[in-house]
N, C-alpha and C positions, 0 to 999 in steps of 0.2 A: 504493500500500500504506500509507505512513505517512499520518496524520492529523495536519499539519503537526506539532506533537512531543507527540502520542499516539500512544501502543503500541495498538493497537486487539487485540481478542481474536481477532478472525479471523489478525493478523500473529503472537500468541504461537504458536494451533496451525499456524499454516503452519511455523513456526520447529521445534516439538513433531513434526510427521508428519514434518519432515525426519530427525530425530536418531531418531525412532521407527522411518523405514526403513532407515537405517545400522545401525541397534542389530541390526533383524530379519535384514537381510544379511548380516551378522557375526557373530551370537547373541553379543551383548554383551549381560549382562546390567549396568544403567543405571539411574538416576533423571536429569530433565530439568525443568527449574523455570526459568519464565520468570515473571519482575515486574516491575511497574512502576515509575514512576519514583521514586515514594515507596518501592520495597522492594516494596510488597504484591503476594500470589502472582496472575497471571494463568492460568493452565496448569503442570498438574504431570503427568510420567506416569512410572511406572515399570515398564519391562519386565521379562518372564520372567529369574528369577537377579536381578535388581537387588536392593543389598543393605538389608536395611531400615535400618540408620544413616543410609543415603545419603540417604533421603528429606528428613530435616533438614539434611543437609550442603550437598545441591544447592539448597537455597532458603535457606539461609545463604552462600552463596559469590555466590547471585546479588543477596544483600542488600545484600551487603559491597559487592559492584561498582559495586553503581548508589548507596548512599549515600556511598562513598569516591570516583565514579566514574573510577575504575580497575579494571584485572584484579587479583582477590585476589590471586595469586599475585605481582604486584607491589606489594601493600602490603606482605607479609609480607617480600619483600625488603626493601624501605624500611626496617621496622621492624628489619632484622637489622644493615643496615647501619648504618641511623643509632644504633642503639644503644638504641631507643626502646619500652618494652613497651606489647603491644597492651590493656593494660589501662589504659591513656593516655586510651584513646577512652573508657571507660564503657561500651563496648558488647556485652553477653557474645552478640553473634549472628554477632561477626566473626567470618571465619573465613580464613587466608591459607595456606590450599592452592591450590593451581592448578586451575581447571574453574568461576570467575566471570568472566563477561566481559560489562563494557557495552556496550551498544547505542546508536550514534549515530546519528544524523541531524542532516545541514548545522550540526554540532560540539556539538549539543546532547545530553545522554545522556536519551534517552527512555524504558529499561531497562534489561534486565542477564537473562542465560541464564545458571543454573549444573547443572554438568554433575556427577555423584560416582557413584565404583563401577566406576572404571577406574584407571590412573598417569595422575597428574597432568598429563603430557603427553597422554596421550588425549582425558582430560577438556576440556582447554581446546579441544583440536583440535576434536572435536566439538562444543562450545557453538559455534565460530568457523563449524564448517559450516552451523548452526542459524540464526543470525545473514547468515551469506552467500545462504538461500535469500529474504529479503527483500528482493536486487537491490540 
């Protein structure tokens, strides 16, 4: 599947059908943004009910992940803990809700799935199952 540490498009929508048939099993409605390693979008989809903020939200969470590479919702801990504003970064695309999550390979982050239009705990859950259908 990987491309020693290229995200290839065939692996975004394998990642995208996965969260697309959980979404459809569940009638969750979703957005689903996978990019690469730079940030830049590969596959986006948002299902039935998905709310349209989320569309920017889940390709901002998945920005955040793979340019920070960490889980948004671990920077934004960071950030609370250490006491430190996210306006630190210069970067008004971050975003430290939970449902950004990089994507590794052999410890290298080759992207990032951001999941929005759930709780936070869903969101990440689901990017993680997106991510896990690439073996």
């Amino acid at each position: 599947m990987y491309q020693k540490t290229v995200l290839s498009h065939t692996d975004a929508m394998t990642i995208i059908n996965t969260i697309r048939e959980r979404a459809e099993a569940d009638s969750l409605g979703l957005v689903a943004a996978v990019v690469d390693d730079h940030g830049e979008l590969l596959a986006l989809m948002r299902t039935d009910g998905g709310p349209l903020p989320s569309i920017m939200i889940a390709q901002n969470k998945a920005y955040t992940a793979v340019r920070e590479r960490t889980e948004s919702r671990k920077l934004g801990q960071r950030s609370k803990d250490e006491g430190f504003p996210m306006t630190n970064f210069g970067e008004l695309r971050y975003i430290t809700w939970g449902g950004g999550v990089p994507i590794e390979h052999e410890g290298v982050v080759i992207g990032a799935v951001g999941v929005s239009g759930l709780s936070e705990d869903e969101d990440v859950e689901v990017a993680k199952a997106g991510i896990a259908a690439l073996g």
